[in-house]
C-alpha atoms as a printed R data frame, in Angstrom:
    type eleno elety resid chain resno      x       y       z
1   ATOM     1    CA   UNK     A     1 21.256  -8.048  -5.563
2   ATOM     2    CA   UNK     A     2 21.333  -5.020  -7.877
3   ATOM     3    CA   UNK     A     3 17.405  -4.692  -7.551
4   ATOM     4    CA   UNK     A     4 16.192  -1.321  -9.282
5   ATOM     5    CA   UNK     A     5 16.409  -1.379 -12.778
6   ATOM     6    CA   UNK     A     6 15.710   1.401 -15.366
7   ATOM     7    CA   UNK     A     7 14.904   0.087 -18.945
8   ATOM     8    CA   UNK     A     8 15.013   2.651 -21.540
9   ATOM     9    CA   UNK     A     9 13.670   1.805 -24.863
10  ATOM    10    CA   UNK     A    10 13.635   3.739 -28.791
11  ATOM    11    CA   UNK     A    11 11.413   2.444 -31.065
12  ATOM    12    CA   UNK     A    12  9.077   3.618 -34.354
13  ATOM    13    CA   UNK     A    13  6.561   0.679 -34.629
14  ATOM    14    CA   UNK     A    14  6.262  -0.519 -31.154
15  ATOM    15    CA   UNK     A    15  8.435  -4.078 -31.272
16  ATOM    16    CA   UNK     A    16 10.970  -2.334 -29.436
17  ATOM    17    CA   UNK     A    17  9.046  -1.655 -26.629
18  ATOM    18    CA   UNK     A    18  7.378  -4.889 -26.450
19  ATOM    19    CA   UNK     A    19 10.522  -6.452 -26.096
20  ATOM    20    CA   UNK     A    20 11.523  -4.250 -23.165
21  ATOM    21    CA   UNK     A    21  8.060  -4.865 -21.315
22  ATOM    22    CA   UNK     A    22  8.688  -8.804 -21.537
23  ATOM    23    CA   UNK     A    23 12.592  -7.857 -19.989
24  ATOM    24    CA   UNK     A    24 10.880  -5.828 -17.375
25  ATOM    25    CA   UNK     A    25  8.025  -8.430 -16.290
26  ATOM    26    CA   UNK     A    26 10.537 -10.755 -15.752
27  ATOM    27    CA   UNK     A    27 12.464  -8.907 -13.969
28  ATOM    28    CA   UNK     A    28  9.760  -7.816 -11.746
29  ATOM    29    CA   UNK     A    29  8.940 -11.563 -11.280
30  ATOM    30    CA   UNK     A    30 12.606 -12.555 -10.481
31  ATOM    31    CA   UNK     A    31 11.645  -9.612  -7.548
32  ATOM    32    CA   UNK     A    32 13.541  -6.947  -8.999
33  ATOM    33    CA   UNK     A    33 12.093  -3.050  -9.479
34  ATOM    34    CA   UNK     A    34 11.979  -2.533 -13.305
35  ATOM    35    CA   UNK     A    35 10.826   1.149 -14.523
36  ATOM    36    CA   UNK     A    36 10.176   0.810 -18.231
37  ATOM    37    CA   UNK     A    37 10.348   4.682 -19.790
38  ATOM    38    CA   UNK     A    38 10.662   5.412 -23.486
39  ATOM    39    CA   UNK     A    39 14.279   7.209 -23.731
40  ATOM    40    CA   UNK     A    40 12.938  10.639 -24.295
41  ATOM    41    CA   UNK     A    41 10.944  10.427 -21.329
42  ATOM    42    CA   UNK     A    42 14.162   9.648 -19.153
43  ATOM    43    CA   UNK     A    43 15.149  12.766 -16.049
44  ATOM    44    CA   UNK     A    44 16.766  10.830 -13.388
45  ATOM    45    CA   UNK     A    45 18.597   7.879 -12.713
46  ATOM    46    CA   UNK     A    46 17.814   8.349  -9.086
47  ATOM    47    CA   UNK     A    47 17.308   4.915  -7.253
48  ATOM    48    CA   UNK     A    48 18.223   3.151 -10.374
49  ATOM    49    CA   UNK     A    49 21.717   0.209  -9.552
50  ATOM    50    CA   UNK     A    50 21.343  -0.939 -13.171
51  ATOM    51    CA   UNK     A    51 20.462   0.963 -16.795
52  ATOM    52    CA   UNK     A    52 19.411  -1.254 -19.940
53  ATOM    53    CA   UNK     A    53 19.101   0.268 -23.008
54  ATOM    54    CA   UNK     A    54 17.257  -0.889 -26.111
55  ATOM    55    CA   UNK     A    55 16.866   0.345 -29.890
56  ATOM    56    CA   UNK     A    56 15.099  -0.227 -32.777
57  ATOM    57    CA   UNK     A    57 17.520  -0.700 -35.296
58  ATOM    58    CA   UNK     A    58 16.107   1.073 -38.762
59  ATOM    59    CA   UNK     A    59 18.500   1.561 -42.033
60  ATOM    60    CA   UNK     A    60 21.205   0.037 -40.186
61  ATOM    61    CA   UNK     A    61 21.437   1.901 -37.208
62  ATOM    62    CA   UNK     A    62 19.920   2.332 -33.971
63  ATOM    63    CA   UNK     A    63 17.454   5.305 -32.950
64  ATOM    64    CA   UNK     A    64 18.888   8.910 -33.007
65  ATOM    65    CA   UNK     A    65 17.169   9.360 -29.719
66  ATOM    66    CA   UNK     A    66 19.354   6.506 -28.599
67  ATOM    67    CA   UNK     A    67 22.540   7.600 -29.502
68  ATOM    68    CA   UNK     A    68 22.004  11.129 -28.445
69  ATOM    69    CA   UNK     A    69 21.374   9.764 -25.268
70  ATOM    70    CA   UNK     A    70 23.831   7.853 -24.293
71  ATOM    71    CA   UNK     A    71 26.186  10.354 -25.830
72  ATOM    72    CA   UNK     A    72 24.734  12.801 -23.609
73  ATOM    73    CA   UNK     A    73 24.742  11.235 -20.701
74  ATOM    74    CA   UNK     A    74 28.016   8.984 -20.961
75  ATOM    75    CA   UNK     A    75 29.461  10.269 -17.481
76  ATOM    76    CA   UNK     A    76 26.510   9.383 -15.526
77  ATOM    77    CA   UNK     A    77 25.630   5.777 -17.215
78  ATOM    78    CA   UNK     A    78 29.287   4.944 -16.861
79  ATOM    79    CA   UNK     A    79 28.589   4.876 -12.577
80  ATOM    80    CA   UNK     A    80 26.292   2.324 -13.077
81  ATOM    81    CA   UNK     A    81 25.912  -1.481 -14.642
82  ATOM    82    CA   UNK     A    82 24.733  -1.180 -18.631
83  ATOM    83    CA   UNK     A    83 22.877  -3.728 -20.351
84  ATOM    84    CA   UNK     A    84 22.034  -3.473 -24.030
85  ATOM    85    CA   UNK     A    85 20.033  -4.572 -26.602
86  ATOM    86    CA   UNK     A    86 18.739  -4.055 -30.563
87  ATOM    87    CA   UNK     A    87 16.222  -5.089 -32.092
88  ATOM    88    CA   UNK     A    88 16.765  -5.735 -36.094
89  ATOM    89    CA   UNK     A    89 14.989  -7.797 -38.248
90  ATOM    90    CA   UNK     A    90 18.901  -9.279 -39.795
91  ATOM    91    CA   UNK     A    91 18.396 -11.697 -36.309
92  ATOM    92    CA   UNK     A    92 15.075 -13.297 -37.445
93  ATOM    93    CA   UNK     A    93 17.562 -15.634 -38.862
94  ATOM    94    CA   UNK     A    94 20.757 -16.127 -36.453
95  ATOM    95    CA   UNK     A    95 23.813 -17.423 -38.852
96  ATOM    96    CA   UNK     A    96 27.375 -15.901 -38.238
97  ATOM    97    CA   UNK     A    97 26.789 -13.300 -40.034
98  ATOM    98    CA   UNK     A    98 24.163 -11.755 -39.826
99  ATOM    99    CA   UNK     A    99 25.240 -11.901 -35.927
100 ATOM   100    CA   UNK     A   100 28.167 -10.053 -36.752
101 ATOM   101    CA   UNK     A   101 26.005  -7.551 -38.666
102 ATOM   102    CA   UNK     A   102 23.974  -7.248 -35.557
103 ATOM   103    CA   UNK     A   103 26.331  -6.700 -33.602
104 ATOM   104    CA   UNK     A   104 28.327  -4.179 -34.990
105 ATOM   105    CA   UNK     A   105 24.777  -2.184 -34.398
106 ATOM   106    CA   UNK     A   106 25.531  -1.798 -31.051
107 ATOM   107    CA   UNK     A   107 29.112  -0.353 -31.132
108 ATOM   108    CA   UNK     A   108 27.304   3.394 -30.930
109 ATOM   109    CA   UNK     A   109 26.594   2.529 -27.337
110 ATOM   110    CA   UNK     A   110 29.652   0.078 -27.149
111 ATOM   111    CA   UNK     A   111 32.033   3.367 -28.041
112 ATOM   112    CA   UNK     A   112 30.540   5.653 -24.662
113 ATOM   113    CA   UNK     A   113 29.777   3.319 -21.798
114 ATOM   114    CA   UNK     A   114 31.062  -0.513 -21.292
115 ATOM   115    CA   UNK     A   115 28.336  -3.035 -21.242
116 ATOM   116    CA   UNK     A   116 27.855  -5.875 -18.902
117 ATOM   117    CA   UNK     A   117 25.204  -7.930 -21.415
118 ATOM   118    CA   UNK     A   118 24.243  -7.674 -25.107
119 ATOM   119    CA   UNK     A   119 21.024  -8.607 -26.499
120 ATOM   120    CA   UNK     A   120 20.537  -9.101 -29.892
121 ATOM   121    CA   UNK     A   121 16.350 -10.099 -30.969
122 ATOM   122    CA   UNK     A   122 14.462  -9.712 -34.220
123 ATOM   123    CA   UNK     A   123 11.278  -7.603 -33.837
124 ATOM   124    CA   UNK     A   124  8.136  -7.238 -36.032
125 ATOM   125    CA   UNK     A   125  7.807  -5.971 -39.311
126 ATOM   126    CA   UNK     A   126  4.320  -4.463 -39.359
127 ATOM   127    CA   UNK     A   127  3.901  -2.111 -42.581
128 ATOM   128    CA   UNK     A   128  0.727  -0.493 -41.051
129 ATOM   129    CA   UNK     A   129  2.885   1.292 -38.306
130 ATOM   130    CA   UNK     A   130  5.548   2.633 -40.442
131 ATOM   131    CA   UNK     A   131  4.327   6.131 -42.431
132 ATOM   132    CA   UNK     A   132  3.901   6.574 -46.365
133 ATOM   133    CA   UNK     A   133  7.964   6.752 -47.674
134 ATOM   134    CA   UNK     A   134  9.184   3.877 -44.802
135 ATOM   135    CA   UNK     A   135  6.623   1.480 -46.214
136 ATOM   136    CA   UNK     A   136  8.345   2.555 -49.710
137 ATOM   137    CA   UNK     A   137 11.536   1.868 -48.299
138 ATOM   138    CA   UNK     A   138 11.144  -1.522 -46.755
139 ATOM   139    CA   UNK     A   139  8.873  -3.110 -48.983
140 ATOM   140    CA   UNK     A   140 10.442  -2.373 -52.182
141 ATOM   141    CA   UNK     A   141 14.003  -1.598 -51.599
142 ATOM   142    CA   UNK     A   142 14.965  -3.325 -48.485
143 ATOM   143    CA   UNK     A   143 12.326  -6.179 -49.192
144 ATOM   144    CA   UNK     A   144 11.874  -6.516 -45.375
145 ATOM   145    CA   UNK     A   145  9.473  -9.243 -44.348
146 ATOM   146    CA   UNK     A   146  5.858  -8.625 -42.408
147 ATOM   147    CA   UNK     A   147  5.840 -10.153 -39.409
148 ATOM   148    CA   UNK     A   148  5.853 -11.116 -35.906
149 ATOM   149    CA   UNK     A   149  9.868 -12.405 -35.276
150 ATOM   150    CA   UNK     A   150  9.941 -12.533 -32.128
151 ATOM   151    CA   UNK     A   151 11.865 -15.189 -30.247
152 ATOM   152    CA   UNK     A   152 10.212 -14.749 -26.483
153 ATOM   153    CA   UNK     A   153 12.476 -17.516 -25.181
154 ATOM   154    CA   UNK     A   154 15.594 -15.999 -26.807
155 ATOM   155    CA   UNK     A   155 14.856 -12.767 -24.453
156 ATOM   156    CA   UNK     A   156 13.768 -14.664 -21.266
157 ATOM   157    CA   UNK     A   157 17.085 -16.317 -21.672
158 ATOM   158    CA   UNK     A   158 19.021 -13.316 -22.137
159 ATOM   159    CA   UNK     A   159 17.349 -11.521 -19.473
160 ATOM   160    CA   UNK     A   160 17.991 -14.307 -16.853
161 ATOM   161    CA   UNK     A   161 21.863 -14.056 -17.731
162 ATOM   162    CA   UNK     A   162 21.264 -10.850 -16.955
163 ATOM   163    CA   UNK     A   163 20.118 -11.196 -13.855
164 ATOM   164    CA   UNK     A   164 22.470 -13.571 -12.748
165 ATOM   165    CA   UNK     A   165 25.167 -10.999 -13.991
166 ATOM   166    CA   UNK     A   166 23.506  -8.254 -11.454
167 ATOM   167    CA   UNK     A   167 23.701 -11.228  -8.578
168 ATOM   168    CA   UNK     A   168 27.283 -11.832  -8.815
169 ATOM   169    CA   UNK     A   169 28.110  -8.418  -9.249
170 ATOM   170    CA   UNK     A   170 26.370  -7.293  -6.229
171 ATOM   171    CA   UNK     A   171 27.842 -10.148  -4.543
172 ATOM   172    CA   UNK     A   172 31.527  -9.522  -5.929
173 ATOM   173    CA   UNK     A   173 30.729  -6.180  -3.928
174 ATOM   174    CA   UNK     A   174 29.537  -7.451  -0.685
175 ATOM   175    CA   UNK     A   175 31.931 -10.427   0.071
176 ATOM   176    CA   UNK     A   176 34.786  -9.465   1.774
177 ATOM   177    CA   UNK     A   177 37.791 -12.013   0.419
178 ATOM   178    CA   UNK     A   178 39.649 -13.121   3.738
179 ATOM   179    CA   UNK     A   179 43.623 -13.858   3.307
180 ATOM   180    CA   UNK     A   180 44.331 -17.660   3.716
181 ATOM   181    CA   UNK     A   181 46.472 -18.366   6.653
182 ATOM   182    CA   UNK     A   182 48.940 -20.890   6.066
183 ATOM   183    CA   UNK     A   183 50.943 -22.813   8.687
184 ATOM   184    CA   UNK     A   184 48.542 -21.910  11.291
């Protein structure tokens, strides 16, 4: 089993990251390594066998620190499994749509490296983290709720696809198919 995973996060207010510590401490309890680093922070994939990477999403897109990222690094993240996810507040409720919308947030990762697993989870909206001409923005143009979103069994659930995506792709690599032998 693909057992040493780096989670990279980008976030302003914070749900971002929460989101990635519940992915990584169930990982770790499925007996996986899980390193949880903000993006910026990120020097090395060394010992890594799987990269996920997860963004805020904030006027529409994700984090610039994201997307200069994986941009940057493109050649090296395609040698290994990607997993992605954002986190937007258009998925507090899921109808068709707005999951298309969310998705579509992803294609700036989508376009550089293949994925094996999207996530897609609404966040928090907490006004008190955002500075002076965000709060402006949100609460009186984009109208964005306050509030705690967060669907915790939404991301378990995604996260143990995920690892059952790393266990058959580890064992796709290890089993060695044996011709059949007919008229023996």
């Amino acid at each position: 089993m693909a057992n040493n995973v780096l989670v990279l996060y980008a976030t302003r207010g914070g749900s971002t990251r929460e989101i990635a510590e519940l992915i990584v401490k169930q990982l770790a309890a499925s007996g996986m390594e899980a390193e949880l680093l903000p993006v910026q922070a990120a020097r090395s994939f060394d010992g890594c066998d799987t990269v996920v990477l997860g963004s805020a999403v904030r006027m529409g897109r994700l984090m610039p620190e994201m997307v200069r990222f994986v941009k940057k690094h493109k050649s090296r993240l395609s040698r290994y499994p990607v997993a992605a996810f954002a986190v937007c507040l258009s998925m507090k409720e899921e109808t068709p749509e707005q999951h298309t919308t969310a998705e579509a947030f992803l294609d700036p990762i989508r376009r550089e490296v293949p994925l094996i697993s999207e996530g897609l989870f609404a966040g928090k909206m907490d006004y008190s983290k955002l500075d002076f001409f965000a709060r402006l923005i949100v609460s009186k143009m984009v109208k964005a709720p306050e509030g705690d979103f967060t669907d915790r069994r939404k991301i378990e659930e995604w996260t143990e696809a995920l690892e059952k995506r790393l266990e058959a792709e580890t064992t796709k690599e290890t089993v060695i198919e044996m011709p059949d032998f007919v008229g023996v």
